[in-house]
C-alpha positions as CSV (number, residue, x, y, z in Angstrom):
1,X,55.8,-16.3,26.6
2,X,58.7,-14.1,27.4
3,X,60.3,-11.9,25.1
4,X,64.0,-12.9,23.7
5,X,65.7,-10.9,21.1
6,X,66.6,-12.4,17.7
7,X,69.7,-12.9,16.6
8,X,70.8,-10.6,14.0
9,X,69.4,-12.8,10.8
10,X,66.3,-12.7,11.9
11,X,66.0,-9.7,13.1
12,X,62.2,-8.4,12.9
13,X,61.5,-5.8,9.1
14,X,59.1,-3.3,9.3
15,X,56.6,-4.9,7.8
16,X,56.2,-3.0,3.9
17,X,53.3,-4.8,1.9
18,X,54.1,-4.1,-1.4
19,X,57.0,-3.4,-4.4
20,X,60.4,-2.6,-3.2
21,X,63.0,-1.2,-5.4
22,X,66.3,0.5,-4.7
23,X,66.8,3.7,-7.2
24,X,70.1,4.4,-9.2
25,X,71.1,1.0,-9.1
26,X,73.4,2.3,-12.2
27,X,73.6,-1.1,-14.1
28,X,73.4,-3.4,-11.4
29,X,71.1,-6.3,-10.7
30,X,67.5,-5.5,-11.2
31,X,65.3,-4.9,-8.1
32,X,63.3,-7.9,-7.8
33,X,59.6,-7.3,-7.3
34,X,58.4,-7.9,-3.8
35,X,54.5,-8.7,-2.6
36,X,52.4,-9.6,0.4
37,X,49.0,-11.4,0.8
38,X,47.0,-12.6,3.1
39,X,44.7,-14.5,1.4
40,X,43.9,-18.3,1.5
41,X,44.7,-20.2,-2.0
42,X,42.3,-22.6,-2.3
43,X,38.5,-23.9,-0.8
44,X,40.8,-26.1,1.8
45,X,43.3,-23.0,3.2
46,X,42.2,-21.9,6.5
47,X,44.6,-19.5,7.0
48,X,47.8,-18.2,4.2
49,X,50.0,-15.3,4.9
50,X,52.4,-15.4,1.9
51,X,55.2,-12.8,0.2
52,X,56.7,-13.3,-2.7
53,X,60.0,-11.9,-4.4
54,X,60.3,-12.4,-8.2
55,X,63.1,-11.5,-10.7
56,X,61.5,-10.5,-13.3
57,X,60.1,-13.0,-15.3
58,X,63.2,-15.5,-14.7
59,X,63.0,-16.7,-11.2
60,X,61.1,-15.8,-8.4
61,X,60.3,-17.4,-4.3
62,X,57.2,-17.4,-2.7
63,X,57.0,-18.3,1.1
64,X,53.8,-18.4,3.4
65,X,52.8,-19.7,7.0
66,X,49.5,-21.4,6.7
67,X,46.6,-23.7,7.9
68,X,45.0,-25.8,5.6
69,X,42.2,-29.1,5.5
70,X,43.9,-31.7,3.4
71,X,41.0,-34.3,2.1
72,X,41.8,-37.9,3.2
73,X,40.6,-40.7,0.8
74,X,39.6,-44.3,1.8
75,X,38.5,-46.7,-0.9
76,X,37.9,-43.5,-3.1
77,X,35.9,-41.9,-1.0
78,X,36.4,-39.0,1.2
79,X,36.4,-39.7,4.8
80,X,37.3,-36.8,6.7
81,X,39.8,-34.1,6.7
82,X,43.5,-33.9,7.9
83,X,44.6,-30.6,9.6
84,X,47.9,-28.9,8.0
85,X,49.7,-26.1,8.9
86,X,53.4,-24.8,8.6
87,X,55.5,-23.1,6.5
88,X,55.6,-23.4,3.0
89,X,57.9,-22.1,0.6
90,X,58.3,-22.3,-3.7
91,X,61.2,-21.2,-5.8
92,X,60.7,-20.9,-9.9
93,X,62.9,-20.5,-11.9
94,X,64.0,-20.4,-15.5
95,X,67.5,-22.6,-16.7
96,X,68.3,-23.4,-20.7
97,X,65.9,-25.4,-21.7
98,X,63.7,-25.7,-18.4
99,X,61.7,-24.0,-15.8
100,X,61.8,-25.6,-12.3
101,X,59.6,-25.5,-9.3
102,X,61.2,-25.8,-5.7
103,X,58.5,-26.3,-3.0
104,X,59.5,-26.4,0.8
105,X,57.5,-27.6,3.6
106,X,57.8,-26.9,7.4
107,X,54.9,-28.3,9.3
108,X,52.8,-31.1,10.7
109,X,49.7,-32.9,9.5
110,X,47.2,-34.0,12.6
111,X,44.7,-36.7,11.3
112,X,41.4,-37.8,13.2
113,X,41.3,-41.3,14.5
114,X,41.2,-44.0,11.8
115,X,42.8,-41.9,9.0
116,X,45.7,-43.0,7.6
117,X,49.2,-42.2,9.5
118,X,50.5,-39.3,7.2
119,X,52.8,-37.9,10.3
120,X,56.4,-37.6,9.6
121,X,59.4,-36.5,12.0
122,X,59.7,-32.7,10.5
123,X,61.1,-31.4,13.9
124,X,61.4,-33.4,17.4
125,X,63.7,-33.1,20.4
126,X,65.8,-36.1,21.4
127,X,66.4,-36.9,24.8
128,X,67.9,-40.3,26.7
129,X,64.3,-40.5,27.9
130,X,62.7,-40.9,24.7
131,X,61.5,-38.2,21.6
132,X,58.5,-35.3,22.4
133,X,57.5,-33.7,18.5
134,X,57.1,-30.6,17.9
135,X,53.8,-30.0,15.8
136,X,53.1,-26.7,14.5
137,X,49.3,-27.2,15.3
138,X,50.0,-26.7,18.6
139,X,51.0,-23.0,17.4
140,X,49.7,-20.2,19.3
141,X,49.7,-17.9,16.4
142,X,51.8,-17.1,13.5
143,X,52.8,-14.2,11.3
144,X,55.0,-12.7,8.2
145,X,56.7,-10.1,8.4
146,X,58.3,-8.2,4.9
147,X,61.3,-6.4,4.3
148,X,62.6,-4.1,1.7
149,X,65.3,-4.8,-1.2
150,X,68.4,-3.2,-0.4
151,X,71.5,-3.3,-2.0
152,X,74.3,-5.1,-0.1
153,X,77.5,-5.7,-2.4
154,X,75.7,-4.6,-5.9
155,X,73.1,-7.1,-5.2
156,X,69.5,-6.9,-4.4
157,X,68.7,-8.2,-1.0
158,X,65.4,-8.5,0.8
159,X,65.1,-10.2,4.5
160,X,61.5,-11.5,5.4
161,X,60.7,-13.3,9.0
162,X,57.9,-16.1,9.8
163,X,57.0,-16.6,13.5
164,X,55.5,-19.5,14.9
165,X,54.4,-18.0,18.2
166,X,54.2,-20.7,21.6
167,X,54.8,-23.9,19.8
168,X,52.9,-26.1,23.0
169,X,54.8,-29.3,24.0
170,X,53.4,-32.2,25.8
171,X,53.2,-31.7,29.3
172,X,50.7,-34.1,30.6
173,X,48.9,-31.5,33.1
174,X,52.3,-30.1,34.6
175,X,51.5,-26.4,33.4
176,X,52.9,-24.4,30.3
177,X,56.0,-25.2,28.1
178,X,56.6,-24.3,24.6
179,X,58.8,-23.4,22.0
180,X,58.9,-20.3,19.8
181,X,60.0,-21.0,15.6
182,X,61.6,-18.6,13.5
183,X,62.1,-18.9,9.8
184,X,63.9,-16.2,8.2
185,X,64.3,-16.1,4.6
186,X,67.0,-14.0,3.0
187,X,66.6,-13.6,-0.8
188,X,69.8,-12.5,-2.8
189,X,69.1,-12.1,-6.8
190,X,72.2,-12.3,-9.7
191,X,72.5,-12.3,-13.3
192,X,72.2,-15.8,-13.2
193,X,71.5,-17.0,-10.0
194,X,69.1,-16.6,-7.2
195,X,70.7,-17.6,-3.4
196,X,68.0,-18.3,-0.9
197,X,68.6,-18.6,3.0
198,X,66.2,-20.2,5.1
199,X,67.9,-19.6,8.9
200,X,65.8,-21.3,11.4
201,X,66.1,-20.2,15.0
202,X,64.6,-22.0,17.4
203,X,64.1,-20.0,20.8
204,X,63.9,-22.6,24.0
205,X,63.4,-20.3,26.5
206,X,60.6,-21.5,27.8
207,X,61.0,-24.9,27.0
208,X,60.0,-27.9,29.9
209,X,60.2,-31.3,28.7
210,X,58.0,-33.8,30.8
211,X,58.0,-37.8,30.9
212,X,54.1,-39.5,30.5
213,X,54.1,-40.0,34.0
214,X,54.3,-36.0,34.7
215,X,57.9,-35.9,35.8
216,X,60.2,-33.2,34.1
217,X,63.5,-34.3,32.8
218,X,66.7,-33.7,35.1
219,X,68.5,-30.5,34.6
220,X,71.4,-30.7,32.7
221,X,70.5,-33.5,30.6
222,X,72.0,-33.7,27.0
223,X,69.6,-33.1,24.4
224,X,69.0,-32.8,20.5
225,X,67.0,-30.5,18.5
226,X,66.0,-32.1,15.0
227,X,64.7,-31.2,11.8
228,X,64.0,-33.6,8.7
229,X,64.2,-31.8,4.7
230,X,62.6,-33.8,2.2
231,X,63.9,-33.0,-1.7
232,X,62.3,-34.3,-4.5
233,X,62.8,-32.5,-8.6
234,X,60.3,-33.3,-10.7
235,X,59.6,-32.3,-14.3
236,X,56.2,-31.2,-15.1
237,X,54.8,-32.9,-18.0
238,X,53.1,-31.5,-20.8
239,X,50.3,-33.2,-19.7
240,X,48.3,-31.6,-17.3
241,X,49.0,-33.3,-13.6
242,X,51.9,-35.7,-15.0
243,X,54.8,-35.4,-13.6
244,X,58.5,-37.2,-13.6
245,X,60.2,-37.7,-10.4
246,X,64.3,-37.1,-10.7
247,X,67.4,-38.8,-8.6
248,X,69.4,-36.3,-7.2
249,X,73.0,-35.9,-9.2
250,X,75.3,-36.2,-6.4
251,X,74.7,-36.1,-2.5
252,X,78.1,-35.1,-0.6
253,X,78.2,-34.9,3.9
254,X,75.8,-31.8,3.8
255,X,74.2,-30.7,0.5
256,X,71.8,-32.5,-2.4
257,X,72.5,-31.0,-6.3
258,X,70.5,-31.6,-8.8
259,X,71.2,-31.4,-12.3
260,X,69.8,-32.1,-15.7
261,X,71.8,-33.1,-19.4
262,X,70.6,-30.7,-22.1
263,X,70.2,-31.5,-25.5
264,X,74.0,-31.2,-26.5
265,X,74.6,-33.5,-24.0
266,X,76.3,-31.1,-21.4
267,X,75.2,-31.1,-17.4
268,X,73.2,-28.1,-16.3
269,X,73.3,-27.5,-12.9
270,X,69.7,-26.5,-11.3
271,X,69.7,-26.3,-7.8
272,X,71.6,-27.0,-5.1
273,X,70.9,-27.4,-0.8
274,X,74.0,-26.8,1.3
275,X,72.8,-27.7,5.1
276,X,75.8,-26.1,6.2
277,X,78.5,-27.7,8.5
278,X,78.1,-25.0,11.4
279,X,74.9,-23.9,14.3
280,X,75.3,-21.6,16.6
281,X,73.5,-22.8,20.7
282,X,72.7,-19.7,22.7
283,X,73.3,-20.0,26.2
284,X,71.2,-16.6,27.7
285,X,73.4,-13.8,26.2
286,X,76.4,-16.7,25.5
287,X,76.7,-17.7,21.7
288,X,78.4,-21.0,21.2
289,X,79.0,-20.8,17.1
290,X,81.0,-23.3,14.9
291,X,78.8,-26.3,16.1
292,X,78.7,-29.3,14.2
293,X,75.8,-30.7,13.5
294,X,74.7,-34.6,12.6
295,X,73.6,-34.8,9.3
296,X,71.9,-37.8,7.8
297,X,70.3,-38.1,4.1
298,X,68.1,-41.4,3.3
299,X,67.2,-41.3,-0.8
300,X,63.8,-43.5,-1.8
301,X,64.0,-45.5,-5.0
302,X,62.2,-45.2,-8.4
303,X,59.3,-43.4,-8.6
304,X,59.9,-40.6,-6.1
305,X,63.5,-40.3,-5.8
306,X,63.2,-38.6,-2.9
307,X,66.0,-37.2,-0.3
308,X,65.2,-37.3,3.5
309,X,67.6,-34.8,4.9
310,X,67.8,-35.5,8.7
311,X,69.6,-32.3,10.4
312,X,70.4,-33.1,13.7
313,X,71.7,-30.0,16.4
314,X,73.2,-32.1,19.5
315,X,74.8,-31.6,22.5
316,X,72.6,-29.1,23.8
317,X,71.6,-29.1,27.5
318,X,68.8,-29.1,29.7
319,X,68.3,-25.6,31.3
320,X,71.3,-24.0,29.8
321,X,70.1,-23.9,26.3
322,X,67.8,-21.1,25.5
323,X,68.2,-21.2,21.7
324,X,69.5,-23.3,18.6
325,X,70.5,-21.3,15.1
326,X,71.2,-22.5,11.8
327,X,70.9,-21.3,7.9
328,X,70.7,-23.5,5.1
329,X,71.5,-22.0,1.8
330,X,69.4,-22.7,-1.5
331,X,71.1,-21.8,-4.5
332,X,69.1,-21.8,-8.1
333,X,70.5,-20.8,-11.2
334,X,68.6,-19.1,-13.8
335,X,69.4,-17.4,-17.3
336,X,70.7,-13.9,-17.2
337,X,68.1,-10.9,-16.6
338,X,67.4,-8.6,-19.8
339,X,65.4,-5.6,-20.5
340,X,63.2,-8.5,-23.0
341,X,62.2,-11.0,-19.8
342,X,63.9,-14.8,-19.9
343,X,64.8,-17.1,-22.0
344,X,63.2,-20.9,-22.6
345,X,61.2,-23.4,-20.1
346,X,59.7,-26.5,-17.8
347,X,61.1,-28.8,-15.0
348,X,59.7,-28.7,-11.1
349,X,62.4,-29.1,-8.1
350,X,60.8,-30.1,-4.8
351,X,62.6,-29.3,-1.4
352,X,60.1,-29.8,1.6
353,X,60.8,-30.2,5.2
354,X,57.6,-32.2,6.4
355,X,55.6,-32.7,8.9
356,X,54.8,-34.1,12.4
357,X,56.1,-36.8,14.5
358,X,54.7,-40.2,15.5
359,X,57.6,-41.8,15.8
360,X,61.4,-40.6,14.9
361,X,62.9,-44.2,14.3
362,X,61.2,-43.6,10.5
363,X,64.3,-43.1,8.6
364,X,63.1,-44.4,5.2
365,X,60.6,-44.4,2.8
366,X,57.4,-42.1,4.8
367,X,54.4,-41.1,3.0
368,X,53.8,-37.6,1.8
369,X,51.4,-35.5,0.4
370,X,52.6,-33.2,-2.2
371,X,50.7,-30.2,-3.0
372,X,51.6,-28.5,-6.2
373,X,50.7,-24.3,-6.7
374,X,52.6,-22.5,-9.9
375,X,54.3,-18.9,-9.1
């Protein structure tokens, strides 16, 4: 793979395991907290290189690249395993009466022959000769690196990178081609909210897209480059394992809020994911910013409620295109910091972009295995 510099958002930190703080902040926002592991989570993780950032007590993200056996069931009865591995990301927080849970995924789920089809169009490239996925098991290698808080307007900041190293594409015996996938995550804590970017940049360098029969697309062809979000908020139930699926409250051309009535009757706003209106396509060293991407959102009925979030970047083209950029922007409100902790508790948000890609004419309902982990 050659080497290709990052645009300025994801530029590489120094990698600092550990707490970072910034010192006189003279009254501004608290530090938040920030740690590294490298350490699977369960009996199923293969691989999990996580860091996390937490507020306090009152909201906090954690965000890992990992490889993990998922157990697939038939007739209850285990029949095998499926291979999963991605990105995955949580945000907790703490809002009046409620604590919520925001889990994103970025990856692809490979299952032997015979297991059920749990692939679902997370990230594909579209061309006039038909759709080639993207699956992150193809990944050469992957790795987090973790930056330190600084202060940037009076607020904590702290920038942290995952790499998804040689993404390989199908090339049917016709030598190399592959992508490179960066995820950079830029955390920015308030009094009473917590504003999460997760910029994707997508570096085609050395990209070759091939047809079955061998034969590599003509230059200059027009192109796509796709992701798919899927949002689900969920309250967790007293009850060990229960929990209640929500509808989102309103869904406008490129963002999903969600928000909840409290007891007086009032809306509280929980989260909300903006996926921007702009991308930037890098031609070598020629940025083309202000792009406007397709967006397309498909909500699920009653149970799930869930929001598939198509995010389309078009009009790129074949051997011109070196790289696609884009940042959507998570924003979580919580209660105000204090010297005593937070205030109340419980409700789960879900965000996930999910995985793999049999076949990118699913629009609709897909199935999807969630995965719960607390903060």
């Amino acid at each position: 793979m050659s080497s290709f510099v990052l645009p300025s958002f994801v530029s590489a930190q120094t990698p600092s395991p550990g707490n970072g703080s910034s010192p006189n902040t003279n009254g501004q926002v608290p530090a938040p907290t920030v740690m590294f592991s490298n350490s699977p989570r369960g009996s199923g993780d293969l691989i999990n290189l996580a860091v996390g950032v937490s507020q306090g007590q009152v909201c906090g993200t954690t965000w890992s690249a990992h490889k993990t056996n998922l157990p697939f069931m038939s007739n209850n009865q285990q029949k095998g395993t499926v291979l999963s591995e991605g990105f995955q990301g949580e945000i907790g927080t703490t809002v009046a009466n409620f604590s919520s849970d925001l889990e994103i995924n970025l990856g692809d789920q490979e299952a032997p022959v015979g297991a059920p089809n749990l692939n679902l169009p997370a990230m594909f490239i579209n061309t006039p000769y038909g759709s080639i996925p993207v699956s992150f098991c193809n990944a050469s290698s992957f790795n987090v690196q973790v930056g330190n808080v600084t202060y940037i307007n009076g607020l904590p900041t702290v920038e942290n990178t995952i790499t998804f190293n040689s993404v390989a594409l199908p090339t049917y015996g016709q030598g190399a081609s592959s992508i490179t996938f960066v995820i950079a995550q830029t955390v920015i804590a308030n009094w009473t909210n917590m504003i999460i970017k997760i910029g994707v940049y997508a570096d085609l360098s050395n990209m070759k897209l091939y047809l079955s029969d061998g034969t590599e697309i003509p230059q200059n062809t027009d192109f796509s480059f796709n992701l798919m979000y899927q949002i689900d908020m969920n309250n967790a139930d007293t009850t060990p394992g229960a929990i209640i699926d929500y509808p989102p409250s309103n869904i406008t051309p490129t963002s999903v809020f969600f928000a909840v009535n409290g007891t007086s009757g009032t809306q509280i706003s929980i989260a909300n994911m903006n996926l921007g209106d702009t991308y930037t396509e890098f031609q070598g060293s020629n940025q083309y910013a202000g792009k406007t991407p397709t967006i397309y959102f498909s909500q699920s009925t009653a149970p799930s409620w869930a929001v598939n979030c198509f995010q389309s970047f078009p009009n790129l083209t074949y051997g011109l295109t070196t790289a696609v950029q884009s940042d959507p922007t998570i924003t979580v409100q919580h209660n105000a910091v204090s010297a005593g902790g937070i205030f109340n508790s419980h409700l789960i948000i879900t965000v996930a972009i999910v995985g793999g890609v049999t076949s990118v004419a699913i629009m609709g309902a897909a199935i999807f295995v969630k995965k719960r982990r607390k903060l």
